[in-house]
DOVO-34558 format. One record per residue (C-alpha): residue in three letters; x, y, z. Coordinates in steps of 0.02 Angstrom, whole numbers, padded with zeros to 5 digits. Layout:
REC code   east  north     up
REC  ala      X      Y      Z
...
! end
This chain:
REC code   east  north     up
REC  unk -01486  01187  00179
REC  unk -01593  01124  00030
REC  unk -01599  01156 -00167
REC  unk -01511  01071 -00315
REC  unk -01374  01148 -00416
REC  unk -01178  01129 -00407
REC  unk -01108  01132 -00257
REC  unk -00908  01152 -00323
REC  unk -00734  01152 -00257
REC  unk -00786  01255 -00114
REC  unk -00657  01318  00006
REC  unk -00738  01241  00143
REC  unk -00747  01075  00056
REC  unk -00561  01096 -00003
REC  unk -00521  01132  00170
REC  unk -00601  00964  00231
REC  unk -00516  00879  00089
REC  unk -00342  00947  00132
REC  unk -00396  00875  00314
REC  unk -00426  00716  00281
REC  unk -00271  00730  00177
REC  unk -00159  00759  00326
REC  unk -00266  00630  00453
REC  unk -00230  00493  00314
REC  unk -00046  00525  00314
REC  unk -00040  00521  00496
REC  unk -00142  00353  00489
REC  unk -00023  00283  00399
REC  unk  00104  00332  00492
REC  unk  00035  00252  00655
REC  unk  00020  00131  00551
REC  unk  00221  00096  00533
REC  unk  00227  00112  00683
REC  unk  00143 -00023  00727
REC  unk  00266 -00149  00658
REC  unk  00312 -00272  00798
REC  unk  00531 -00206  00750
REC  unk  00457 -00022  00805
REC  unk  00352 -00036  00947
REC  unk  00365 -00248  01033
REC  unk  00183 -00274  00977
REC  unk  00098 -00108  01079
REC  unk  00030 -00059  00933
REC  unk -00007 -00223  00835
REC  unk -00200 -00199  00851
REC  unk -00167 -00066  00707
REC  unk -00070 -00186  00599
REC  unk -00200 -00301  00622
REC  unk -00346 -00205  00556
REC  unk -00236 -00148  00394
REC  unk -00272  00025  00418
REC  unk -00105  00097  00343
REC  unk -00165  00008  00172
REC  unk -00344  00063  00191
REC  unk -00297  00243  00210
REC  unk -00185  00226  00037
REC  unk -00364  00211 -00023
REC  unk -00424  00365  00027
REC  unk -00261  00450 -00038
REC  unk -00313  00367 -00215
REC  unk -00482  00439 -00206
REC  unk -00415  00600 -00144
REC  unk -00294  00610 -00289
REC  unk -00448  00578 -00415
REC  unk -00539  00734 -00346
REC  unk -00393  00848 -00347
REC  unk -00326  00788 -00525
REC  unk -00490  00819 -00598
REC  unk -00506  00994 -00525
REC  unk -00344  01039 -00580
REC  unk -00368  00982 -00764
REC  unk -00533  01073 -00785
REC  unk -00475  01253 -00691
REC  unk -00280  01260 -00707
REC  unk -00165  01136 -00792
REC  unk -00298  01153 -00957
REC  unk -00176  01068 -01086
REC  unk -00076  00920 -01096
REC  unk  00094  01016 -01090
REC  unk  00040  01104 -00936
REC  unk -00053  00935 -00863
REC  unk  00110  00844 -00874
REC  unk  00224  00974 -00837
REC  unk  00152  00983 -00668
REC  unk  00103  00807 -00633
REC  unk  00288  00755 -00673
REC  unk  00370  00902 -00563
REC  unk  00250  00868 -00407
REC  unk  00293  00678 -00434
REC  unk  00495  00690 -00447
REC  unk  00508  00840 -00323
REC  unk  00484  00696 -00195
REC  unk  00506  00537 -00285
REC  unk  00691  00572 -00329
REC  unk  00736  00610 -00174
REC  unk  00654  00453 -00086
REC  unk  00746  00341 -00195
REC  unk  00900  00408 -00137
REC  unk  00836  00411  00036
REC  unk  00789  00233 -00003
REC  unk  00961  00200 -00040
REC  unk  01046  00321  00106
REC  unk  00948  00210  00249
REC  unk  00995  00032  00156
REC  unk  01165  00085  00139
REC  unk  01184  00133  00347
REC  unk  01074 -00006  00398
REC  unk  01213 -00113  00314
REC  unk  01351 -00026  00443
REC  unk  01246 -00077  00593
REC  unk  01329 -00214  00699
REC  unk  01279 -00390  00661
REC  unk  01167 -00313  00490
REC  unk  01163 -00465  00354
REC  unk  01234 -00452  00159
REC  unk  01100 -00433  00046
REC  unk  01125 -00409 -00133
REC  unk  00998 -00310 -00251
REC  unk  00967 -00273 -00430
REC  unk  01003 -00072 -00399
REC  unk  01006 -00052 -00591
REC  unk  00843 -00120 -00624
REC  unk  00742 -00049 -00452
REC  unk  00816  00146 -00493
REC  unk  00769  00115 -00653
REC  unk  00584  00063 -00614
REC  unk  00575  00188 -00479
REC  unk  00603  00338 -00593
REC  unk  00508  00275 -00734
REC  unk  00375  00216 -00588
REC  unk  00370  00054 -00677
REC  unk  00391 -00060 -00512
REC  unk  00239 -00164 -00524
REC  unk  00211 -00178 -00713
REC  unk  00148 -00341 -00769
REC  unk  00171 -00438 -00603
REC  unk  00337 -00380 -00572
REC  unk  00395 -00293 -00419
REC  unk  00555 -00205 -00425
REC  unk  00552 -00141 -00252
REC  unk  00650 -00009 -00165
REC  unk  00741 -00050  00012
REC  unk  00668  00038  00158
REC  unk  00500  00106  00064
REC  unk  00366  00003  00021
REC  unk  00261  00153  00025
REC  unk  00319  00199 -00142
REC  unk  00235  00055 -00223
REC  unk  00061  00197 -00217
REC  unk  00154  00329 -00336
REC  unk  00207  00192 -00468
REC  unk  00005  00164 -00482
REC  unk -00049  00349 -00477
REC  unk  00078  00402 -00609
REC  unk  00015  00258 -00724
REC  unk -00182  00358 -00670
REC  unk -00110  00519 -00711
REC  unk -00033  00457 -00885
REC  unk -00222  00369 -00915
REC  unk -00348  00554 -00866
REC  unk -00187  00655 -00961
REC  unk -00230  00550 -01119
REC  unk -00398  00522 -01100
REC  unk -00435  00709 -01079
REC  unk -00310  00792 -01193
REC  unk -00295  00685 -01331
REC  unk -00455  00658 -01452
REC  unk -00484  00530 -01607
REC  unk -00350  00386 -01645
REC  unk -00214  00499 -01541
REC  unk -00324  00442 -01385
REC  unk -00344  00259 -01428
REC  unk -00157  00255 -01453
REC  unk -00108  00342 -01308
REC  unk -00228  00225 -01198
REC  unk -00169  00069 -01293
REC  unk  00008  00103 -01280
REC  unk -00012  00143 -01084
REC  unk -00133 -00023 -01066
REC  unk  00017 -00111 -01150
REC  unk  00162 -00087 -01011
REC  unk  00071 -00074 -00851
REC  unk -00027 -00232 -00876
REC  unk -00144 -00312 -00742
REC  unk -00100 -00276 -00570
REC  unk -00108 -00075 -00595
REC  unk -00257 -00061 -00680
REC  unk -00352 -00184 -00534
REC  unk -00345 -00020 -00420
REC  unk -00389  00110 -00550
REC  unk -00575  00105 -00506
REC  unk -00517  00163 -00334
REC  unk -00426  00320 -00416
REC  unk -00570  00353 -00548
REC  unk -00685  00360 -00384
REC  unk -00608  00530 -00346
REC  unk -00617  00595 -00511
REC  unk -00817  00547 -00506
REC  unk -00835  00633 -00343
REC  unk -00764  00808 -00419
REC  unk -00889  00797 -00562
REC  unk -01027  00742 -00464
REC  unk -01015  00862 -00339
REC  unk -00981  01010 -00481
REC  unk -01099  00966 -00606
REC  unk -01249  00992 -00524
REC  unk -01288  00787 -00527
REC  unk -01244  00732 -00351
REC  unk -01388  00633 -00268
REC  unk -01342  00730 -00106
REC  unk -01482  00881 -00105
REC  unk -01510  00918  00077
REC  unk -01414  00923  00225
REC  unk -01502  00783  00304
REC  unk -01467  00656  00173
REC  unk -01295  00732  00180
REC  unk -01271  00694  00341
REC  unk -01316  00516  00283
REC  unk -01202  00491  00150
REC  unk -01059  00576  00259
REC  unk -01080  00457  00422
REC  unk -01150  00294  00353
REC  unk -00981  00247  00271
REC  unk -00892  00254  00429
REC  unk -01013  00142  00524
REC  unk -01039  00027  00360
REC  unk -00854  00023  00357
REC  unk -00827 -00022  00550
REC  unk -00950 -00171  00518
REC  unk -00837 -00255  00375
REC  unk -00701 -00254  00479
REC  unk -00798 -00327  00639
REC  unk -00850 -00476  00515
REC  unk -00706 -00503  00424
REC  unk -00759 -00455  00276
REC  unk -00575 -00394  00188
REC  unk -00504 -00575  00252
REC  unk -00683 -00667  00165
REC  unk -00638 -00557  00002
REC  unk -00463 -00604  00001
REC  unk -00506 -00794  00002
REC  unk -00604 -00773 -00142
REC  unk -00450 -00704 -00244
REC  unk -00350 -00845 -00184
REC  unk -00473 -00966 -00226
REC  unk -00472 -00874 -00409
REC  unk -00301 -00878 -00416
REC  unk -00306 -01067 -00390
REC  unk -00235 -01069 -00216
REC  unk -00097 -00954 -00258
REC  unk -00037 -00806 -00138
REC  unk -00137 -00672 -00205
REC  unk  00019 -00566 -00134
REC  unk  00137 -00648 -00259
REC  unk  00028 -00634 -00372
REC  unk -00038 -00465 -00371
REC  unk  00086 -00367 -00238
REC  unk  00010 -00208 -00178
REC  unk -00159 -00265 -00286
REC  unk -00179 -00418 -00170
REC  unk -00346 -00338 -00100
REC  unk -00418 -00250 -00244
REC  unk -00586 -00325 -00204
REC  unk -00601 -00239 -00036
REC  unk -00497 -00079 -00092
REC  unk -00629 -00059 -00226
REC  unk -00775 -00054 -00073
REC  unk -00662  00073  00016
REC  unk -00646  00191 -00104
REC  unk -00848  00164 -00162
REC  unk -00870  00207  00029
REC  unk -00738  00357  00031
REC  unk -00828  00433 -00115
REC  unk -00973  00404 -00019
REC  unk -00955  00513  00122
REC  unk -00837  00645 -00004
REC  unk -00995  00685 -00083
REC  unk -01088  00691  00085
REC  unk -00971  00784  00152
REC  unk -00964  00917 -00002
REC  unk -01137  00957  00064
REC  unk -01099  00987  00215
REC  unk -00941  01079  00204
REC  unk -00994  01198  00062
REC  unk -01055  01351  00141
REC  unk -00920  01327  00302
REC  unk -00807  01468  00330
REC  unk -00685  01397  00443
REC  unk -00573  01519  00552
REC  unk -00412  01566  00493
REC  unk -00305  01496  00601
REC  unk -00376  01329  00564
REC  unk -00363  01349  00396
REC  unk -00185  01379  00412
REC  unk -00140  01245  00509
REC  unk -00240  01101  00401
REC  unk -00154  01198  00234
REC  unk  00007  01195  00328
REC  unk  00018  01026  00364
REC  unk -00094  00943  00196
REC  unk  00036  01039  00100
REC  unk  00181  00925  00173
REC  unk  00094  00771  00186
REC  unk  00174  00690  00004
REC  unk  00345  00703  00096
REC  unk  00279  00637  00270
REC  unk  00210  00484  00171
REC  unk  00368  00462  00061
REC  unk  00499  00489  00168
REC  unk  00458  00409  00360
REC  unk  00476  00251  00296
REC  unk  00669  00252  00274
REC  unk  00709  00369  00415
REC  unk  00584  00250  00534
REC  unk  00727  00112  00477
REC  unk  00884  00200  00504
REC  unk  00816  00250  00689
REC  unk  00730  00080  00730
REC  unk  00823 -00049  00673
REC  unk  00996  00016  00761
REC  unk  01048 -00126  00890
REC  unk  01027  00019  01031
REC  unk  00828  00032  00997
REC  unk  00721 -00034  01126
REC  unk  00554 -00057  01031
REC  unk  00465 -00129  01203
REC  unk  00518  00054  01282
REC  unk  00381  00153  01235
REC  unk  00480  00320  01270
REC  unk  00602  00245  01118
REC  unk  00430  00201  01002
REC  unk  00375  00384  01049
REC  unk  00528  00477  01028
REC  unk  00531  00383  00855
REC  unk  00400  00433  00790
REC  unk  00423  00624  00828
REC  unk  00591  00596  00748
REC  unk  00517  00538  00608
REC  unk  00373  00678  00580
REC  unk  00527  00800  00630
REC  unk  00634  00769  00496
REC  unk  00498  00719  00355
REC  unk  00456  00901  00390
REC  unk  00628  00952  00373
REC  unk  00648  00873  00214
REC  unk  00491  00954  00141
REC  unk  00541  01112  00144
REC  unk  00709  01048  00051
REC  unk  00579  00960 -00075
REC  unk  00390  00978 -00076
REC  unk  00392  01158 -00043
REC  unk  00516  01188 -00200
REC  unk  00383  01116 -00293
REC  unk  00332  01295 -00391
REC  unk  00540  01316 -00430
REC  unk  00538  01144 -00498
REC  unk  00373  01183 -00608
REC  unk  00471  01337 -00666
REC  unk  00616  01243 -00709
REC  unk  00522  01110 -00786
REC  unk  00424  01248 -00893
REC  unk  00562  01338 -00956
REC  unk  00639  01176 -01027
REC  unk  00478  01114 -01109
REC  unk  00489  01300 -01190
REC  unk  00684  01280 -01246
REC  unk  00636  01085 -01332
REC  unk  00472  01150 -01415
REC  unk  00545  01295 -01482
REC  unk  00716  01200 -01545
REC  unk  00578  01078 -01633
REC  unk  00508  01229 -01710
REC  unk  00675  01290 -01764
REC  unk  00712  01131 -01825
REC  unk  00572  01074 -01945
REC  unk  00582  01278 -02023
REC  unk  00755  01215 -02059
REC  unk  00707  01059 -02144
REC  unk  00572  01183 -02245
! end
């Protein structure tokens, strides 16, 4: 295929999206797996190349594309923007904070399980407000580091809500105001997140440098093999020295938390976009069959609960005195525990989400029109 023009949220190119979407939450996964407490080092080739955090990456990029396709065709105002981006968020973040809480609290029955005393006041309070890892703090919950991903992407949603609704000194408010509380750490990965939201354009607007199939093939393939090659030389450790040394010797970790690679994250994501708009390309005039689009819609559209919720369950089950992690029937059976009931809980959760939009609707309706009410009775 040849010719310029838009090429657009295809349903092909959705389709691969929601794909990758459901391969990068099974990535990371794996990835938990691999902790040494889960399977007794089997797995610890995956820990070692760090491909849980590089496939939060992709999820940032992914959340870019999708946020700017929904602004521009659905949610078209900032009522309807936030209405949605706060009942997609607490439809699974509320219920992983408890969850959180539910596999702390029977860890702490197990035989031989140490005290440990937390701050639950201030960590609920961060989680719900997703203010965790605001100005070099880390408020983090028990059991799900994971979470630390949604208290950046709700900061990203806040930033593209006010940047694209808001015009004039409303706008430079809104931005400063936002700029204000999250501080350094959050904005370090933003890049990553604004990625996605270049992709969309670029591959609707008619201005993507991707024109033919074989250049598409290209841009789809040579990330992957560019990618292998910076992991073969080391290149995330190299990139991490260099924030240490900028940091003065400090743990860029301590420093910086989940933002402790920001330099390599950045090259990720400038990689994932990459082969997104390769792949748009190639992708856009695909009818897949309908039984695999099922499937990949089936499972993309539970993957928010898969990522937020294995965490704690993968605790409760693991760290019980009577797992074996060197049995390899215990790792497996584990994991298909995990998926099982992550599933499970979606349906309880994620797949409520167009009740809790409802919900969250009618409310916004009962407040604006009590304002209304109000200021004609103050006329």
């Amino acid at each position: 295929m040849s010719g310029g023009g838009a090429i657009g949220m295809t349903r092909g190119y959705s389709l691969y999206l929601d794909a990758v979407r459901g391969f990068a939450a099974l990535v990371v996964l794996v990835s938990h797996l691999g902790f040494y407490w889960v399977s007794g080092g089997s797995l610890q080739w995956i820990r070692d190349l760090n491909l849980g955090s590089d496939f939060v990456i992709v999820f940032f990029v992914l959340s870019g594309v999708v946020i700017a396709h929904t602004s521009r065709v659905k949610d078209k105002t900032l009522g309807n923007f936030a209405t949605a981006r706060l009942s997609r968020l607490y439809s699974v973040a509320i219920p992983a904070i408890a969850l959180s809480y539910a596999a702390w609290a029977i860890m702490s029955t197990y035989p031989g399980a140490e005290a440990e005393t937390r701050d639950f006041a201030r960590e609920i309070f961060a989680s719900l407000t997703f203010t965790n890892y605001v100005w070099f703090s880390e408020a983090r919950l028990p059991t799900n580091g994971p979470f630390w991903s949604v208290a950046y992407e709700f900061w990203y949603y806040a930033l593209f809500g006010v940047w694209t609704f808001l015009k004039g000194r409303a706008r430079l408010c809104g931005l400063a105001a936002i700029l204000l509380i999250v501080g350094v750490q959050v904005l370090l990965l933003l890049p990553c997140w604004l990625l996605g939201v270049y992709v969309y354009r670029c591959v609707t607007s008619g201005s993507s440098p991707v024109q033919d199939r074989r250049r598409a093939w290209v841009w789809t393939l040579a990330p992957l093999v560019i990618y292998a090659i910076a992991l073969a030389a080391h290149l995330p450790l190299f990139l991490k020295g260099l924030t240490t040394m900028a940091l003065f010797g400090a743990s860029p970790y301590a420093v910086l938390h989940f933002s402790d690679e920001f330099l390599w994250n950045t090259i990720i994501a400038g990689l994932v976009a990459m082969h997104f708009i390769g792949a748009a390309t190639l992708t856009g005039e695909r009818t897949p069959a309908e039984s695999v689009k099922k499937t990949v819609r089936w499972w993309s559209a539970r993957t928010f609960s898969l990522y937020l919720f294995h965490m704690p369950v993968l605790h409760i089950i693991a760290r019980h005195p009577s797992f074996d992690a060197s049995n390899p029937a215990h790792t497996i059976a584990c994991g298909i525990i995990v998926v099982a009931s992550c599933l499970l809980l979606a349906e309880l959760t994620e797949r409520r989400l167009d009740w809790m939009r409802d919900k969250a609707a009618r409310l916004r309706s009962v407040v604006a029109n009590a304002a209304v009410q109000g200021r004609a009775k103050e006329a």
